[in-house]
C-alpha positions in Angstrom: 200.5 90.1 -56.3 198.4 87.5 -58.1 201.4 84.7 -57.0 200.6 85.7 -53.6 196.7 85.4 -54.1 197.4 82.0 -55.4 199.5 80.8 -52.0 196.6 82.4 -49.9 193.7 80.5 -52.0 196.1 77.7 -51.8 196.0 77.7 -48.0 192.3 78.4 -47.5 191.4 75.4 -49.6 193.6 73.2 -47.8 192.0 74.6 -45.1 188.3 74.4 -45.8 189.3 70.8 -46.6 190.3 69.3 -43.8 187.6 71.0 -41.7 185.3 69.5 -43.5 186.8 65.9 -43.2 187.1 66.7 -39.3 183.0 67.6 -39.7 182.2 64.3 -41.6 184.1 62.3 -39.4 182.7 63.6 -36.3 179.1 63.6 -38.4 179.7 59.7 -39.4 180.2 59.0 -35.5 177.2 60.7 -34.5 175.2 58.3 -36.9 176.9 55.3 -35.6 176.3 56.0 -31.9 172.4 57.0 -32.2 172.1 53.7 -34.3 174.0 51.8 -31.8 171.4 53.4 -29.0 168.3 52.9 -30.8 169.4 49.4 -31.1 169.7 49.0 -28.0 165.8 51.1 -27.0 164.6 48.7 -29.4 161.0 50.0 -29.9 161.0 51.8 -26.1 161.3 55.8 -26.1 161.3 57.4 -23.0 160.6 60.5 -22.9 162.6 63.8 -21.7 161.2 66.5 -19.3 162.0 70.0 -19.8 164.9 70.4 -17.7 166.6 67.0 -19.1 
C-alpha cells in the first residue's frame, strides 16, 4: 500500500507542477501585455462605464 501511495503523490506533484508553470506562464503574459498597453496610454486613462 505505501508503494502505491508513493506512485499517487508521485503523480499529483507532477501534476501540481506543471499547473503551476501553465499559471506563471499565462501570469508572465498578462504582465507583458498591460505594460505593453500602458505604454502605449502613456499618461491618458480613459475611463470605463458600468456596462463596459
Amino acid at each position: 500500500m505505501n508503494f502505491l501511495m508513493q506512485h499517487w503523490h508521485l503523480l499529483v506533484l507532477s501534476l501540481a507542477s506543471w499547473l503551476n508553470r501553465e499559471q506563471q506562464q499565462a501570469i508572465e503574459y498578462l504582465h507583458t501585455e498591460n505594460r505593453v498597453l500602458r505604454e502605449k496610454l502613456g499618461k491618458r486613462r480613459d475611463l470605463l462605464k458600468d456596462d463596459q
